[in-house]
C-alpha positions in Angstrom: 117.3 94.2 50.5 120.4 95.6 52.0 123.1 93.4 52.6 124.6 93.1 56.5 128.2 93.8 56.3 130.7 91.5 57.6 130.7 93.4 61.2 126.8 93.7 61.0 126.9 89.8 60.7 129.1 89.4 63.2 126.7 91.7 65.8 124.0 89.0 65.5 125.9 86.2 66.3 125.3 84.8 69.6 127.1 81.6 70.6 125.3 78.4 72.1 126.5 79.1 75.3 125.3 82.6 75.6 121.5 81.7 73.9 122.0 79.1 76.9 122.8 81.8 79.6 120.1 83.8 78.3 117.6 81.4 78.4 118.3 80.3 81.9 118.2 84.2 83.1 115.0 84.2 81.4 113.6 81.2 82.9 114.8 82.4 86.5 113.0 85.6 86.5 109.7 83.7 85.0 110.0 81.2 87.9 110.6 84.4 90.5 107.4 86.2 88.9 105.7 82.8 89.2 106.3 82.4 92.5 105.3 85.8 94.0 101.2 86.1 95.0 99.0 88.6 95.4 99.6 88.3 99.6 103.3 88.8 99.1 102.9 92.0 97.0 100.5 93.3 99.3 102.7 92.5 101.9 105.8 94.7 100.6 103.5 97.4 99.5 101.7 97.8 103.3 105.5 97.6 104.6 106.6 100.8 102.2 102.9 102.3 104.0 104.7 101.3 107.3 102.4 98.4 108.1 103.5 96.2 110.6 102.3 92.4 109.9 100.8 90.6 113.1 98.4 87.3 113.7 95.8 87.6 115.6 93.3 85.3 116.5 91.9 82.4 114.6 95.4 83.0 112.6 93.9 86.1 110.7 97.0 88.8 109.3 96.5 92.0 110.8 98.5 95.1 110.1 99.1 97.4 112.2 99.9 101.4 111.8 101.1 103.6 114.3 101.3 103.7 118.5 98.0 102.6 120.1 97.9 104.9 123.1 94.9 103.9 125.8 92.8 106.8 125.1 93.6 107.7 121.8 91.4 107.0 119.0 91.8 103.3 117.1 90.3 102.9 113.5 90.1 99.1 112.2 89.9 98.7 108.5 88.2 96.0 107.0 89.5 95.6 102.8 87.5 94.8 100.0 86.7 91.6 98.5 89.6 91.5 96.3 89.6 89.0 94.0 87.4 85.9 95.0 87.5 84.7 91.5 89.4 85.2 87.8 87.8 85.0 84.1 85.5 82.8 82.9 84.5 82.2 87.1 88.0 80.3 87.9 88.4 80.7 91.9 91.6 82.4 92.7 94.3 80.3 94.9 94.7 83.9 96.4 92.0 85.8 96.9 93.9 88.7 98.5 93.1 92.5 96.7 95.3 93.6 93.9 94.3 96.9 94.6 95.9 98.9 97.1 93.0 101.6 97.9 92.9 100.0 101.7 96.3 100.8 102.0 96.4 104.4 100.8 93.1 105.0 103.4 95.2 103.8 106.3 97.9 105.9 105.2 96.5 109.3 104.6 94.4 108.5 108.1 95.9 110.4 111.3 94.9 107.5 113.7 97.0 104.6 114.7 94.9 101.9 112.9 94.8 98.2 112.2 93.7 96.3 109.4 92.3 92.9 110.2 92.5 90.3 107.5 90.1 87.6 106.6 90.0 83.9 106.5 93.0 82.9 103.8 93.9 86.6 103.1 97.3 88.3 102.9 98.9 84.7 103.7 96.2 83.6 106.2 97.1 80.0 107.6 93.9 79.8 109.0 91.8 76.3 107.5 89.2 77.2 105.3 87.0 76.8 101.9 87.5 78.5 98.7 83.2 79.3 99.3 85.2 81.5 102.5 86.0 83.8 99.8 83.6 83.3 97.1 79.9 82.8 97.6 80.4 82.5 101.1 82.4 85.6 101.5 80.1 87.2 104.0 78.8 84.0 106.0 78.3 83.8 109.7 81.8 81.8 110.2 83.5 84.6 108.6 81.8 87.2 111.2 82.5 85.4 113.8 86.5 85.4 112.8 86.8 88.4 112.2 84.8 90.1 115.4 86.9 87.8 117.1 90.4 89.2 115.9 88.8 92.7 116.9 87.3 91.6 120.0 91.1 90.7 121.1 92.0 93.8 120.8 89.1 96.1 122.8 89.8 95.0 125.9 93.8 96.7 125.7 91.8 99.9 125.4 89.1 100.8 127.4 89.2 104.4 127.1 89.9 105.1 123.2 87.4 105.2 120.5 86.6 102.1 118.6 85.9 103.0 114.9 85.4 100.5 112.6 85.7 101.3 109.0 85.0 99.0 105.7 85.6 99.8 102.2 83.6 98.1 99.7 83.1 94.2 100.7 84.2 95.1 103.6 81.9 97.6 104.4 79.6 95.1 103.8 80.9 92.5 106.5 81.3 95.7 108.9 78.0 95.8 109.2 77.8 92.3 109.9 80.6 92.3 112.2 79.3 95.6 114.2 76.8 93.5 116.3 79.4 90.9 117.4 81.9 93.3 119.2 82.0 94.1 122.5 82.2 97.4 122.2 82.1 100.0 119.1 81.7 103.6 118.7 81.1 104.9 115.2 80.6 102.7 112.0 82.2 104.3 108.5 81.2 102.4 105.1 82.8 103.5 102.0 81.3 102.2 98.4 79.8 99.6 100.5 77.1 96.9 99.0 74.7 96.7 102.1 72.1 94.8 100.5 73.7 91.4 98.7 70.5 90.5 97.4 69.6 94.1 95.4 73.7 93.8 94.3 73.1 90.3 92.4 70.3 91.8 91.0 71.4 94.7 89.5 74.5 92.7 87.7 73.0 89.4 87.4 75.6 88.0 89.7 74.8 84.5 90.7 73.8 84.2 94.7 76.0 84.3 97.1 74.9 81.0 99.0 76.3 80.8 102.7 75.9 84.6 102.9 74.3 86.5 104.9 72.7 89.9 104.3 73.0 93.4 106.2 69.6 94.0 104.4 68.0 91.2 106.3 69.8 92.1 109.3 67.8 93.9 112.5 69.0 97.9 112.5 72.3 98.2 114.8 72.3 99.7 117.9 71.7 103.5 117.9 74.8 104.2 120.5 76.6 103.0 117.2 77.3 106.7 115.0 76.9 105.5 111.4 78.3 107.1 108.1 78.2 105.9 104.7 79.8 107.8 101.4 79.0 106.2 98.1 80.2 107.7 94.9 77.9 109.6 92.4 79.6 107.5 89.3 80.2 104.6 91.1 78.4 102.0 88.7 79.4 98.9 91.2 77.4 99.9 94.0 75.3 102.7 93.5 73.7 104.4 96.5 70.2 103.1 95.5 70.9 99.7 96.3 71.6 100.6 99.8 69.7 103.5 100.5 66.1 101.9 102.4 69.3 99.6 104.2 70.4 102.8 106.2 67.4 104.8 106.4 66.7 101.8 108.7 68.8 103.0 111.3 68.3 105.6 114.2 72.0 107.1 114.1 73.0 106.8 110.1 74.2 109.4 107.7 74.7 109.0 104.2 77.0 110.9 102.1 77.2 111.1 97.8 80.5 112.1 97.0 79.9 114.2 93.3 82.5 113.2 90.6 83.4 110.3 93.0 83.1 106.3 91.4 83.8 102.8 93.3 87.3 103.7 94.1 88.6 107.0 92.7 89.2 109.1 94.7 88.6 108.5 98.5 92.3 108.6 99.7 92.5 112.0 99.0 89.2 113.4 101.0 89.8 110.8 103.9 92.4 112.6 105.8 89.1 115.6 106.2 86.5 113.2 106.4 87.7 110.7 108.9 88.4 114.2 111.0 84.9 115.6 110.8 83.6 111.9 111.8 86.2 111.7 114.7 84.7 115.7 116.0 80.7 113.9 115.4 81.4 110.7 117.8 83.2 113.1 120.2 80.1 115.1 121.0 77.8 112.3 121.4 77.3 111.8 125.3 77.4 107.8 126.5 
């Protein structure tokens, strides 16, 4: 074994006091770790998008992107689950999304554009049940919140186009919410699981109890354009499980993206494809 020389010795000697600074500086950068969430991350990463954080009704967080101009065309984003629950089915204190996909959608989209939070998402004060973001996710008192939030904001533009767009989970509670609103021009699902009940089955998911289903839900109005892309990989929610839900409807088209799974790579196609869906609703004659 080689033998430390007096210098090497001396190298590896750290006093009492600086093992005690050390530890401290340690400890305070665990505690300031500890004490972020996943809303406060998402927050800071939709302010580098150039979010701007509102509350709108029933004290949902909004964002907001861009200059809504009366007359100009206004997309509202509805965001994925996220993360209702962690391993071994522990509910999450915050059930807000890890992943930033919503995010990168609103960014690489043209349109001044909103994102409208759910019960006890990205901070939410509003009162509510962990079942709010669990198995109760997509329940009737969730609808009603959220068509609410987006209700509030219709009326401030009567001449724009209203386009609501959901991603995943919230694709699924876009359908839901469509319905409720006062007004709405074009629906856009991306990776969305429109049939709950064909989901659970394919995983072996436990139901979702309080939910309700888009399956089991009468076809929406045909002066509402419909699009929906699924990915050809996407394993989560494969087009099959929610095929026979939009064949249903009078004014729905249905897209299979090739090489495309749950979530790569729709940010980078969006730009085109929310284009090509703002040129269909254009054409359609009220």
């Amino acid at each position: 074994m080689t033998k430390l020389s007096a210098f090497g010795r001396s190298k590896l000697m750290i006093s009492q006091s600086q093992w005690l600074r050390i530890i401290t500086v340690a400890a305070a950068v665990h505690v300031l770790v500890g004490c972020t969430t996943p809303a406060s991350r998402f927050h800071k990463s939709a302010a580098k998008h150039g979010l701007q954080r509102q509350t709108q009704a029933a004290a949902l967080i909004t964002y907001t992107k861009g200059h809504f101009v009366d007359g100009d065309p206004i997309h509202v984003y509805l965001d994925g689950d996220g993360t209702p629950t962690l391993g071994r089915g522990r509910i999450a204190r915050d059930p807000t999304s890890r992943d930033r996909i919503i995010l990168d959608l609103i960014n690489a989209d043209p349109a001044s554009s909103i994102l409208v939070g759910r019960p006890c998402y990205y901070g939410s004060t509003a009162k509510c049940h962990p079942s709010q973001w669990t198995t109760a996710r997509y329940s009737a008192a969730v609808v009603k919140q959220i068509a609410s939030a987006i209700n509030e904001l219709i009326p401030r533009f009567p001449n724009s186009k209203i386009i609501l767009i959901g991603y995943s989970g919230g694709g699924t509670l876009a359908m839901l919410v469509a319905p409720a609103l006062h007004r709405l021009d074009a629906l856009v699902t991306i990776a969305a699981n429109l049939d709950t009940e064909a989901w659970l089955e394919l995983h072996g998911y436990s139901p979702l109890l309080g939910s309700l289903n888009p399956a089991n839900e009468p076809p929406l109005s045909p002066k509402i354009r419909q699009f929906h892309f699924f990915g050809e990989h996407d394993k989560n929610v494969p087009v099959e499980v929610a095929r026979h839900v939009i064949e249903r409807q009078e004014s729905a088209l249905v897209e299979v993206v090739a090489g495309f799974g749950h979530r790569c790579c729709w940010p980078e196609i969006w730009p085109a494809h929310i284009e090509r869906i703002g040129r269909l609703i254009t054409t359609v004659v009220d």
